[in-house]
Each structure stands twice: as structure tokens, then as C-alpha cells.
Backbone as CSV, one residue per row, in Angstrom:
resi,resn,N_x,N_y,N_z,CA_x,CA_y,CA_z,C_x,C_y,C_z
1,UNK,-58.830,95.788,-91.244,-58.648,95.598,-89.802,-59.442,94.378,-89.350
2,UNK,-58.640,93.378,-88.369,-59.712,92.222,-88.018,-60.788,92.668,-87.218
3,UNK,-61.757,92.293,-86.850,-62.735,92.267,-86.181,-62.278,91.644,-84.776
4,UNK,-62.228,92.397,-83.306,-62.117,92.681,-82.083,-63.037,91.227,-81.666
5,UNK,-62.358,89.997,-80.857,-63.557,88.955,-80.725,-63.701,89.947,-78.970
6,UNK,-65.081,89.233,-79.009,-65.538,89.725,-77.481,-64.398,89.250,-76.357
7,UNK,-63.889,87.751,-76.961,-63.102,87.577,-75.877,-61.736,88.225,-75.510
8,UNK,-61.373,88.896,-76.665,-60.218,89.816,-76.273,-60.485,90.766,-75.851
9,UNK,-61.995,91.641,-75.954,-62.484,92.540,-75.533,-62.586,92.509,-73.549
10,UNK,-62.651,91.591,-72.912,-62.846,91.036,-71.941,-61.432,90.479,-71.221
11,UNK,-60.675,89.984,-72.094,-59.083,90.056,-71.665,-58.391,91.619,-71.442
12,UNK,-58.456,92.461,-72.338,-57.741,93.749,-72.391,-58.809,94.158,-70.903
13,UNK,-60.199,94.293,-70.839,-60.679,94.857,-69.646,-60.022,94.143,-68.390
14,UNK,-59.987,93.213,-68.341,-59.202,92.383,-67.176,-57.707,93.101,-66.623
15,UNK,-57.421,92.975,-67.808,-55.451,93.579,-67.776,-55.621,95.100,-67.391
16,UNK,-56.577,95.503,-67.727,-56.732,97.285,-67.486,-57.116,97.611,-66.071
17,UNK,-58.098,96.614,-65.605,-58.343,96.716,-64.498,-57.314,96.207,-63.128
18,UNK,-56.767,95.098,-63.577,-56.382,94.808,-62.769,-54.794,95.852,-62.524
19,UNK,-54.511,96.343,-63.744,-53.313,97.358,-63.235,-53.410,98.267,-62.879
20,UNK,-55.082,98.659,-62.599,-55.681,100.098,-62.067,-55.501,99.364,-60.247
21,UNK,-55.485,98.102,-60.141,-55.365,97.529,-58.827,-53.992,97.867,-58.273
22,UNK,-52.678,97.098,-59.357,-51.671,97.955,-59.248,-51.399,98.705,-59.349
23,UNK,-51.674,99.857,-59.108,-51.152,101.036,-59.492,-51.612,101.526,-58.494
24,UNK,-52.930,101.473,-57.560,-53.553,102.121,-56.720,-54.554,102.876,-56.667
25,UNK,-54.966,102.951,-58.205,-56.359,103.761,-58.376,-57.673,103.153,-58.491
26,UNK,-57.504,102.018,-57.803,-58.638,101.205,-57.639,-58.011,100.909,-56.285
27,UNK,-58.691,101.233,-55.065,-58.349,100.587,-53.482,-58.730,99.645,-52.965
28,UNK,-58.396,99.091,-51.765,-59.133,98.035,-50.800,-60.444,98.570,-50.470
29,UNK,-61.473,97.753,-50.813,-62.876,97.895,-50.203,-63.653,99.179,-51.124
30,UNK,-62.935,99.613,-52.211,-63.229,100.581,-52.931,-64.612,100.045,-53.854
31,UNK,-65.750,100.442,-53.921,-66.980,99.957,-55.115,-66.522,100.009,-56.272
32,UNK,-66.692,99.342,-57.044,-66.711,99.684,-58.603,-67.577,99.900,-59.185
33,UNK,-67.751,100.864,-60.023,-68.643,101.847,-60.899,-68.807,100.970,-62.023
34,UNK,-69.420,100.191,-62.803,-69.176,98.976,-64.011,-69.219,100.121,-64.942
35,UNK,-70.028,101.280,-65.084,-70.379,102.286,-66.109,-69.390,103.268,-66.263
36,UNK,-68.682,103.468,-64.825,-67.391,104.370,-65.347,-66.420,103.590,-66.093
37,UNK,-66.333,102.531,-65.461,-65.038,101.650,-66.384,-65.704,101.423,-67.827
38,UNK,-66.487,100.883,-68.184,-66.742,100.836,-69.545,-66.436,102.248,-70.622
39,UNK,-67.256,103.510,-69.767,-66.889,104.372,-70.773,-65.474,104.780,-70.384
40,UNK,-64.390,104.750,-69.298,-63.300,104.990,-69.794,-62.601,103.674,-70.841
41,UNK,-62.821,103.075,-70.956,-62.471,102.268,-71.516,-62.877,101.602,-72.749
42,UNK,-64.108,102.411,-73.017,-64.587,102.329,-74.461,-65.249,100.947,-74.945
43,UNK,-65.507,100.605,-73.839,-66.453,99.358,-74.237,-67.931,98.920,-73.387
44,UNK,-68.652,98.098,-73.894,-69.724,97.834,-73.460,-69.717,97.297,-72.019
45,UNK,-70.801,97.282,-71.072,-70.504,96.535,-69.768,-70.120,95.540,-69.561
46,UNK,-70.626,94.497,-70.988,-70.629,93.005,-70.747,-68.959,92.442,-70.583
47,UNK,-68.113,93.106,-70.999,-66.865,92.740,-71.049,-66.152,93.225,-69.556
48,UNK,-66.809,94.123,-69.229,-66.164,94.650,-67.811,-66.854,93.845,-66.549
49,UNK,-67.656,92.902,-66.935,-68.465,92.705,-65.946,-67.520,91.052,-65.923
50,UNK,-67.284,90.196,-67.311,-66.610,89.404,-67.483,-65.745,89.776,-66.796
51,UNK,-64.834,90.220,-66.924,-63.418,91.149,-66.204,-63.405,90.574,-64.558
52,UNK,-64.685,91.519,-64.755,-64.711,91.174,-62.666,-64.851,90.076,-62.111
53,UNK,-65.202,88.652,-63.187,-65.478,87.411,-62.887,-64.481,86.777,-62.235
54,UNK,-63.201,87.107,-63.345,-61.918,86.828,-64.057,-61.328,87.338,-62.543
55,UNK,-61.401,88.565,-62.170,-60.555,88.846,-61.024,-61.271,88.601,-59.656
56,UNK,-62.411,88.227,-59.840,-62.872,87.584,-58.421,-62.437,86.059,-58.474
57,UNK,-61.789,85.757,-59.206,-61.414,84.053,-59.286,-59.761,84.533,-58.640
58,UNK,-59.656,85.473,-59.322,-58.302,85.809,-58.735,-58.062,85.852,-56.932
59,UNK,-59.273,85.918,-56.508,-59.060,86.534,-55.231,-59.232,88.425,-55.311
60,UNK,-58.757,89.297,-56.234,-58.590,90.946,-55.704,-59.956,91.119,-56.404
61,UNK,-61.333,90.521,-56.779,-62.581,91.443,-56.249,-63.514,90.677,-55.736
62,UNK,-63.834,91.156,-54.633,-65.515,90.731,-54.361,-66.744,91.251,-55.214
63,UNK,-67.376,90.046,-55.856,-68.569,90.333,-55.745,-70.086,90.050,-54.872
64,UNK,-70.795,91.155,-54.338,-71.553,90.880,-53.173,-72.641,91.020,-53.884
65,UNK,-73.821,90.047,-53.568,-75.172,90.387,-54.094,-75.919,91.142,-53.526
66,UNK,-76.793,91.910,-54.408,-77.288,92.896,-54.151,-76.364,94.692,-53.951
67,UNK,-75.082,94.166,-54.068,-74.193,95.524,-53.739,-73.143,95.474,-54.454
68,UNK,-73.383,94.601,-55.278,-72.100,95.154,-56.690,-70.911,94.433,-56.447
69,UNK,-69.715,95.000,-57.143,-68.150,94.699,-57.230,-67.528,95.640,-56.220
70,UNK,-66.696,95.229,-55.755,-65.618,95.756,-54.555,-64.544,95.322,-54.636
71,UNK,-63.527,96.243,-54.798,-61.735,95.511,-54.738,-61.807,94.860,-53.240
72,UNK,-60.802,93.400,-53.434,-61.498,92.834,-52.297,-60.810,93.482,-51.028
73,UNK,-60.668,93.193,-49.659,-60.398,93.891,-48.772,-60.447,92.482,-47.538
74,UNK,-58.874,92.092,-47.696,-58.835,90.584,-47.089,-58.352,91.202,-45.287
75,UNK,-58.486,90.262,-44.619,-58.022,90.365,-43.065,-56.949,90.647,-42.894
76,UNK,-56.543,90.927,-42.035,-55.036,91.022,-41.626,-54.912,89.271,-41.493
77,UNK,-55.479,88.621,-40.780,-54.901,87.277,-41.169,-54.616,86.587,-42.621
78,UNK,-55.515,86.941,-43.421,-55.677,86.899,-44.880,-54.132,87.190,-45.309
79,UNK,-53.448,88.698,-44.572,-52.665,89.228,-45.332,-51.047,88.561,-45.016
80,UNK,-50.977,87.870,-43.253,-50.025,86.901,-43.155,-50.533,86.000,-43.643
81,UNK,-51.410,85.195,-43.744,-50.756,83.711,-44.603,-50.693,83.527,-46.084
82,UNK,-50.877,84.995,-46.752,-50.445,84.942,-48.263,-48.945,84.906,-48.087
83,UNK,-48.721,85.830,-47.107,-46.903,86.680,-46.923,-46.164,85.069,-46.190
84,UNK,-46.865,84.583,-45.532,-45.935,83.229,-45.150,-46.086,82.393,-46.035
85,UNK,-46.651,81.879,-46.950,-46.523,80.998,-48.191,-45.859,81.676,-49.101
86,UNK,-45.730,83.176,-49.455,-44.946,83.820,-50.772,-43.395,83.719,-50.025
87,UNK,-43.211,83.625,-48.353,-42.143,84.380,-48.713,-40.793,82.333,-48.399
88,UNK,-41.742,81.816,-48.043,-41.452,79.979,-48.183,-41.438,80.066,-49.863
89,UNK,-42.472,80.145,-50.896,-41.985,80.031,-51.835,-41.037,80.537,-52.908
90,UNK,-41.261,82.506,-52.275,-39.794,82.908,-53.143,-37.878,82.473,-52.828
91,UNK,-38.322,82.804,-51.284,-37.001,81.979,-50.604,-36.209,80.826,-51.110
92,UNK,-37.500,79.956,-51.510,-37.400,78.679,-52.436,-36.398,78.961,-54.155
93,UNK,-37.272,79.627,-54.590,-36.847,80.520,-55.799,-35.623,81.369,-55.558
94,UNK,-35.111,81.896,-54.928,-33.992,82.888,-54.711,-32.899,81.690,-54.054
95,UNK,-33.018,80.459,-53.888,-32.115,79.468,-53.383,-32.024,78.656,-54.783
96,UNK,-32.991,78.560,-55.315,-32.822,77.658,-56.913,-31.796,78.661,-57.505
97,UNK,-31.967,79.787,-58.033,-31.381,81.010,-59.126,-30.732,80.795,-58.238
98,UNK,-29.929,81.037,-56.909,-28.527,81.158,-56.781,-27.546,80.036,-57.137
99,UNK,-28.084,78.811,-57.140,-27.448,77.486,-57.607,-27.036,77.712,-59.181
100,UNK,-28.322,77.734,-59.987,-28.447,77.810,-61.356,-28.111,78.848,-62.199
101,UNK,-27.993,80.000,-61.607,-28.020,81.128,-62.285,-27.022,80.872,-63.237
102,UNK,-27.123,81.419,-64.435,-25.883,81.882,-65.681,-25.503,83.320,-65.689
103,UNK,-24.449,83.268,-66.601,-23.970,84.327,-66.887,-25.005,85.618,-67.526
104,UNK,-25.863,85.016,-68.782,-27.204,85.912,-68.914,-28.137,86.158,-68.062
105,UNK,-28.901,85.691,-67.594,-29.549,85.539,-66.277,-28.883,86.873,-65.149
106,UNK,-27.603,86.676,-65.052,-27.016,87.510,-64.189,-26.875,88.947,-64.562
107,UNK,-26.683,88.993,-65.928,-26.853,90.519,-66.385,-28.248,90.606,-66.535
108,UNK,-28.972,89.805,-67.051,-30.519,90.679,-66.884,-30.697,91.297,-65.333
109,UNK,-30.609,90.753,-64.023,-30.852,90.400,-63.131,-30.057,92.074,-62.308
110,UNK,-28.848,92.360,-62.848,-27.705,93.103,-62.784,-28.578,94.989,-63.485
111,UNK,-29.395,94.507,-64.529,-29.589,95.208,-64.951,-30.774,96.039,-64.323
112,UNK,-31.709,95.243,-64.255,-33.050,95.543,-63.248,-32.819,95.810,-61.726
113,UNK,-32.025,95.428,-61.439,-31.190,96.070,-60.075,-30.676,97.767,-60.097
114,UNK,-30.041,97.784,-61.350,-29.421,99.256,-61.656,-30.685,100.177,-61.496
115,UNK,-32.007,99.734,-62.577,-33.068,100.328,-62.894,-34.031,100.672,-60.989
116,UNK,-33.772,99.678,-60.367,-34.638,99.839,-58.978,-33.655,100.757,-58.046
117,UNK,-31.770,100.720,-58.604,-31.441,101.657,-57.712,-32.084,103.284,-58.029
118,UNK,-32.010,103.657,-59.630,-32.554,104.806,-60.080,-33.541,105.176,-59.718
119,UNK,-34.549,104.442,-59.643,-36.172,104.358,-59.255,-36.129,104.925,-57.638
120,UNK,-35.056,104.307,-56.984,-34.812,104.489,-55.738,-34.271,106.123,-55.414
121,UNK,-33.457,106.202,-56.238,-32.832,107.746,-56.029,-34.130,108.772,-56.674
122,UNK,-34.491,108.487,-57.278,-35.334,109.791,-57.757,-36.903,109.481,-57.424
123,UNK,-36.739,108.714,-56.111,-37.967,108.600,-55.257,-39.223,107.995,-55.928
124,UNK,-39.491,107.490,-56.980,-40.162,107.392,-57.817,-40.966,105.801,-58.129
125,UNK,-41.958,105.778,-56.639,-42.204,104.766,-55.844,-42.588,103.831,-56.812
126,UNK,-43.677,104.318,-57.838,-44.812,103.211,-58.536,-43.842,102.425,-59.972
127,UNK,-42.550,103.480,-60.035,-41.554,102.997,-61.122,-40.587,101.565,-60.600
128,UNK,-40.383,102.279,-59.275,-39.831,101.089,-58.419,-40.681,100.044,-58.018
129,UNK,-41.811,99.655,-57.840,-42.688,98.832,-57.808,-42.623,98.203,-59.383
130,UNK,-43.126,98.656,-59.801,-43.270,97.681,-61.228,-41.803,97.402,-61.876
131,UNK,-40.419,97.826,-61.469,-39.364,96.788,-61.762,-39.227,96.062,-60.780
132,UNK,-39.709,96.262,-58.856,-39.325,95.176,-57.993,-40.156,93.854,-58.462
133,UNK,-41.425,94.177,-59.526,-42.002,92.893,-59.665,-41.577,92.490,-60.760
134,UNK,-41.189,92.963,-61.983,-40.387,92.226,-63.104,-39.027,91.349,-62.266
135,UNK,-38.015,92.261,-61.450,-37.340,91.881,-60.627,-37.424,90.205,-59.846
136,UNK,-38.388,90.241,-59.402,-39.009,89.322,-58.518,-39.253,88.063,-59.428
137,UNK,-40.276,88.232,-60.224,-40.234,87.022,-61.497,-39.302,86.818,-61.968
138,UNK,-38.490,87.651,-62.215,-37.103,86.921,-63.407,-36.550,85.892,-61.669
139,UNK,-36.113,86.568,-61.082,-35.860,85.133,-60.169,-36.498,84.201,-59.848
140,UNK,-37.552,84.249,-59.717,-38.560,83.193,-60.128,-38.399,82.280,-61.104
141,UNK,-38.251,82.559,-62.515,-37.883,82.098,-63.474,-36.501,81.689,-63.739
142,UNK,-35.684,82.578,-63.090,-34.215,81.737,-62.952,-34.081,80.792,-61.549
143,UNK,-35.355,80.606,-61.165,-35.027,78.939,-60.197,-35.160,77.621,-61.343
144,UNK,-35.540,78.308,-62.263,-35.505,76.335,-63.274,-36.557,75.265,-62.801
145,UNK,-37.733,75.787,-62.039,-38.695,75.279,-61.271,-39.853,75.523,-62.321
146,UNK,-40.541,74.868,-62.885,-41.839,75.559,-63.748,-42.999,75.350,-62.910
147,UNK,-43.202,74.235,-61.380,-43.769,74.155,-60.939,-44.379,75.251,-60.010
148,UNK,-42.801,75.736,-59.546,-42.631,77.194,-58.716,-43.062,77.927,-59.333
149,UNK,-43.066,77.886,-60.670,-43.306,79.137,-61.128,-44.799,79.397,-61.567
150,UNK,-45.257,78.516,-61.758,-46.928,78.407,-61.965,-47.605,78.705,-60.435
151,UNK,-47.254,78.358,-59.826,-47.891,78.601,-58.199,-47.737,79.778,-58.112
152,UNK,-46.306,80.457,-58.532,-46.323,81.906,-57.841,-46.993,82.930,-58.862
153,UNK,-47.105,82.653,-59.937,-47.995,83.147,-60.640,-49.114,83.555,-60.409
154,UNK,-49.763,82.478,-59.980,-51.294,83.044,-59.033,-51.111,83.316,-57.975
155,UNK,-49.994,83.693,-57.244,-50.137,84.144,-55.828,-49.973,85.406,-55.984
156,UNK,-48.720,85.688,-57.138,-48.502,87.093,-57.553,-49.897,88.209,-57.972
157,UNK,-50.694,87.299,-58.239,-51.798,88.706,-58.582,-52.862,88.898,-57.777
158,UNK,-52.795,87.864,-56.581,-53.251,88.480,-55.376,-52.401,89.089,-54.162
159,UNK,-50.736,89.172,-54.642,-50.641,90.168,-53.848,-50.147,91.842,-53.946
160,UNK,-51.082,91.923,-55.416,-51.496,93.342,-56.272,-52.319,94.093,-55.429
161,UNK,-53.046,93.694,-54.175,-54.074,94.329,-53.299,-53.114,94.795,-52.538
162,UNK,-51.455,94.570,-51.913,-50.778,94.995,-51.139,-49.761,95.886,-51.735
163,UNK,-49.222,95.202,-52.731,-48.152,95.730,-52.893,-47.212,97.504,-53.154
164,UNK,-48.865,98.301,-53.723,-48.698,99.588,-53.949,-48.704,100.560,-52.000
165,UNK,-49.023,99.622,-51.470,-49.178,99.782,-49.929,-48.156,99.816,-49.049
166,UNK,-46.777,99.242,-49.715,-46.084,98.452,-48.444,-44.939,99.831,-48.340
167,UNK,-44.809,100.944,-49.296,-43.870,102.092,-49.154,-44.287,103.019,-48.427
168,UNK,-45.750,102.802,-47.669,-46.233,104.082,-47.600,-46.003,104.135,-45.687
169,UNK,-45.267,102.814,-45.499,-45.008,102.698,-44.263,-43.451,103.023,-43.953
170,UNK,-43.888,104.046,-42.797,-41.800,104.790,-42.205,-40.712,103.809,-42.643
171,UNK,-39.689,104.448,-43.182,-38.571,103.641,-43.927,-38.735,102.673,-44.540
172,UNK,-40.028,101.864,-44.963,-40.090,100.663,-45.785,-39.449,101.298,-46.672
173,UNK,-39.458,102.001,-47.615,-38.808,102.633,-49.303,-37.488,102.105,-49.080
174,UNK,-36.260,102.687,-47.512,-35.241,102.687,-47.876,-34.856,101.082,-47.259
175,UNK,-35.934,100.119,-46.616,-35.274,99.493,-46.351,-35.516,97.881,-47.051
176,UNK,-36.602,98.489,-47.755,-36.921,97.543,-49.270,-35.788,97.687,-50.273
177,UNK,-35.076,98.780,-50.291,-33.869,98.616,-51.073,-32.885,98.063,-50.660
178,UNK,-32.337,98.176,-48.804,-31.477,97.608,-48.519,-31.673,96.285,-49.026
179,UNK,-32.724,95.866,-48.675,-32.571,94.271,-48.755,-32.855,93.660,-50.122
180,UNK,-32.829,94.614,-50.948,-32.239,94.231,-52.310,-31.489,93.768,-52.720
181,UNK,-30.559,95.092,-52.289,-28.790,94.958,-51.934,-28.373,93.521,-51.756
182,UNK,-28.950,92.976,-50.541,-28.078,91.911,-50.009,-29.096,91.146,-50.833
183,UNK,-29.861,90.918,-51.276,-30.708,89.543,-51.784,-29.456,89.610,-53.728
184,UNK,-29.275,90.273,-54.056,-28.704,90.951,-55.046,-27.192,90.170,-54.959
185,UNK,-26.710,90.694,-54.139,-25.046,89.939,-53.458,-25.274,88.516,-53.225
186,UNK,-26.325,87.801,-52.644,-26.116,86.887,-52.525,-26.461,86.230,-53.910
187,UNK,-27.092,86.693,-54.704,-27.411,85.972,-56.076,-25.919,85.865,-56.886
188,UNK,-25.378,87.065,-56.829,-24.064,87.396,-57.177,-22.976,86.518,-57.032
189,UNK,-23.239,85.999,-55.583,-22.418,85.196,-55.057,-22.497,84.055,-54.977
190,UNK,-23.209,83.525,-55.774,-23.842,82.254,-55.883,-24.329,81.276,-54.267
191,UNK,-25.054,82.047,-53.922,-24.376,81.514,-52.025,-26.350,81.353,-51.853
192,UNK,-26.863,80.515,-52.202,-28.400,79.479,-52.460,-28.645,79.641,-50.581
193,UNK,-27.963,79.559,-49.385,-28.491,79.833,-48.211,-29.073,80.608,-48.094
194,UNK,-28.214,81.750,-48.076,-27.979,83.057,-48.257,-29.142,84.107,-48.847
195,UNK,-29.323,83.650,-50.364,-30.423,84.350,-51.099,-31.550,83.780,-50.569
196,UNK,-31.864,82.539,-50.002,-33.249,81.892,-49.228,-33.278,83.111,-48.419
197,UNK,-32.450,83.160,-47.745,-32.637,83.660,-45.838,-32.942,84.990,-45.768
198,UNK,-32.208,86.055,-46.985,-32.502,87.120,-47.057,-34.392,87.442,-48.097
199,UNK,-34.446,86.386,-48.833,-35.753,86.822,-49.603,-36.947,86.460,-48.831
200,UNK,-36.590,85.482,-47.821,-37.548,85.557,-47.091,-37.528,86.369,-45.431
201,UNK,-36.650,86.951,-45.656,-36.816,88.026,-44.247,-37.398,89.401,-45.079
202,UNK,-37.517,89.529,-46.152,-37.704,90.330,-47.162,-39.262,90.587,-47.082
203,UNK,-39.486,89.581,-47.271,-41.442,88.937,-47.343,-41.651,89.128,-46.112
204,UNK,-40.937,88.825,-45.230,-41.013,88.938,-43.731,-41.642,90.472,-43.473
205,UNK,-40.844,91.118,-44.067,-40.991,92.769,-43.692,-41.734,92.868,-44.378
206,UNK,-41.972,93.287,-45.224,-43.448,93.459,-45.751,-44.138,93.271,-45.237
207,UNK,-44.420,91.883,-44.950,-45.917,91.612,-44.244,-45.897,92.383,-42.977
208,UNK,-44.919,92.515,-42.297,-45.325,93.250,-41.034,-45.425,94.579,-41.119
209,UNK,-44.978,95.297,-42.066,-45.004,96.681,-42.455,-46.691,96.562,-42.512
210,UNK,-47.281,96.113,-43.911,-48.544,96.301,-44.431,-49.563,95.327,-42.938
211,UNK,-48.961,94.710,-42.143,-49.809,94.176,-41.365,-50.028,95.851,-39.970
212,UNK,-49.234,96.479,-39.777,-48.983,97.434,-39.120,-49.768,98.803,-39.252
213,UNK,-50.121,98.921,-40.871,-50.549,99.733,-41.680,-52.158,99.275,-41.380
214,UNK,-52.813,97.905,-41.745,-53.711,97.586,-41.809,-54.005,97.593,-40.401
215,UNK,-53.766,97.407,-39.301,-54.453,97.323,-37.815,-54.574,99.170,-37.822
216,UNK,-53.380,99.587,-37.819,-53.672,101.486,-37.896,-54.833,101.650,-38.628
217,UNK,-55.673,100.971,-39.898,-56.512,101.366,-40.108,-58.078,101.170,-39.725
218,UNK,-57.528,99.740,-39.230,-58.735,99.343,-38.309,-59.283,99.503,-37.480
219,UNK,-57.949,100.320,-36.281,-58.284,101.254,-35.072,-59.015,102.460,-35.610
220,UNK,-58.282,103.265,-36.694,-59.131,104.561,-37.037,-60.396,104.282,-37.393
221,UNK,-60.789,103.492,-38.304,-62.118,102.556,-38.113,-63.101,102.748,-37.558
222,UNK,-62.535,101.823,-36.603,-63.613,101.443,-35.535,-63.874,102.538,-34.600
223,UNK,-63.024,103.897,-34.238,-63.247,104.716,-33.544,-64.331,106.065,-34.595
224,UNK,-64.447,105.720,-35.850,-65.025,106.299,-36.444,-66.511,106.149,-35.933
225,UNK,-66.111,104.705,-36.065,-68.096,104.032,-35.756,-68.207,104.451,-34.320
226,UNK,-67.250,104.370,-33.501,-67.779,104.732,-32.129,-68.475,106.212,-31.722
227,UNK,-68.403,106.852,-33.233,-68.360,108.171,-32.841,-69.629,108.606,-32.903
């Protein structure tokens, strides 16, 4: 068996953590324990602590001196001007892939659609999340942009702090699928306006869903402290 270098030891903690971000079992403003994660994870601190470096460069942790690691916990302004630059740059991307798209491209694309309607019927939120984001990249990747696609790359894993968030708001579930639907048809249809206008009214909703969510929590909040 080869010998484990530290630095992969410190990559795998990164990837572990940060899908504990996606997934939701790591929250906004939540502390991190460096000693629980190591022993679930079977390794020494020094690699988990690397980890947190790695994802505070990312943007999703703060580290505060004197008070440790914290998943970070950005503003509501923070949270529109990620959502108005993602949804200018996927728009961008969902207007390239409708020009370019191929025939392969279109069945992958066809296929992961089928998988988010299933996900959709059998309610099965965090399944549907992690194909809307495979989903999301492959169009990304079918704009033929590598520039686009490096930018959204790092935008994509800071907006891992929202994304397990945005279903938990009235009808977002069913109306994140509608607009599948039509972002879906217009790819279909090769119609590059079309897939812009809908992927970014798409981003649109979101942000105002999770912006809606986040002031509700700020009121409960602050009436806490008043108390």
C-alpha cells in the first residue's frame, strides 16, 4: 500500500468538509469543533485545520482570532451580489450551450433532467440538489467558454453556504422545477435568448427566496436579543 502524503490527507479533509457544508450538517455561523472532525474522520488536527485554510480562501469559513472556525455567515447584501453576478454569468452559459449544444451534450443534459424530475416526485430534496448542481455545470461546460467556466467554478463553492437553503422556502421545491422545465425547452430548442432569460430569472428567485429566509431570520434574531 502507498504511503498517504499529508497533502492528500488535507485535500480528502477539505472535500469532506466542505460537503458536510453541502449537505447542511455544517450551518451558517455554526463553530467548528477541529477535534470532532478529526476523530470522525480519522485523522490528525493538522490536516483539518489545513482544510479550514483552504475553505476560508474559499469564502464558506471564517476564521476569527481568539474564537476559532465558523461556517461563514455572509449579509444579506453578501447574498445578492453573489446571486447578481452568478445569475449574469450562468445566463451567459445557458445562452452559449443553447447556440453550441450537440447531439451528446443534449442527451447527457436530457438525462439529468429525467434524474431531477424523479428527485422531484419522490420529494427527495438533497438528491435533487446535488443533480441541480451536476445539472448546472454540465451547462456550464456546454457553453465552450473555459473562461466562464473557471470563474464559475469559484463562485460555485461559495454558493454551497446557500444552496441546501433555498427549498426550505414556500413553493421554492415546485417552482425550482418549473423553471427547469422551461430553462430545459429552451436548451432543447436551441433558442440562446430564451435559455439566458429564463436561467437568469432562475438565480433571480433564489436569491429572493434565500434573501426572504435570511431577513425572517434576522428579525427572529434580533427580537431574541431584545428579550
Amino acid at each position: 500500500m502507498n504511503k498517504i502524503e499529508p497533502k492528500t490527507l488535507h485535500q480528502e479533509a477539505t472535500a469532506q468538509i466542505r460537503q458536510m457544508i453541502r449537505e447542511g450538517s455544517l450551518v451558517r455561523g455554526q463553530k467548528i469543533d477541529e477535534k470532532h472532525l478529526s476523530e470522525i474522520m480519522g485523522v490528525s488536527r493538522t490536516p483539518v485545520r489545513e482544510a479550514l485554510r483552504v475553505l476560508q480562501s474559499e469564502g464558506l469559513i471564517d476564521l476569527i482570532p481568539h474564537k476559532g472556525a465558523h461556517v461563514a455567515q455572509p449579509s444579506i447584501e453578501e447574498v445578492r451580489d453573489l446571486f447578481e453576478v452568478m445569475g449574469v454569468l450562468e445566463g451567459t452559459c445557458a445562452r452559449l450551450a443553447a447556440f453550441r449544444i450537440k447531439k451528446d451534450g443534449l442527451k447527457k443534459l436530457q438525462s439529468l433532467h429525467r434524474s431531477l424530475e424523479k428527485h422531484f416526485k419522490n420529494r427527495d430534496a438533497e438528491a435533487y440538489l446535488e443533480t441541480n448542481h451536476h445539472l448546472h455545470v454540465l451547462i456550464q461546460e456546454l457553453s465552450g467558454n473555459k473562461v466562464l467556466n473557471d470563474i464559475l467554478n469559484g463562485l460555485r463553492q461559495k454558493i454551497l453556504l446557500y444552496r441546501h437553503r433555498q427549498l426550505h422556502h414556500k413553493d421554492r421545491f415546485e417552482k425550482s422545477m418549473q423553471e427547469h422545465r422551461v430553462i430545459m425547452e429552451a436548451l432543447q430548442r436551441h433558442d440562446p435568448q430564451l435559455a439566458e432569460t429564463v436561467m437568469l430569472k432562475h438565480l433571480n428567485n433564489q436569491c429572493e427566496a434565500l434573501v426572504d429566509l435570511y431577513s425572517r431570520e434576522h428579525e427572529t434574531d434580533d427580537r431574541k436579543r431584545a428579550t
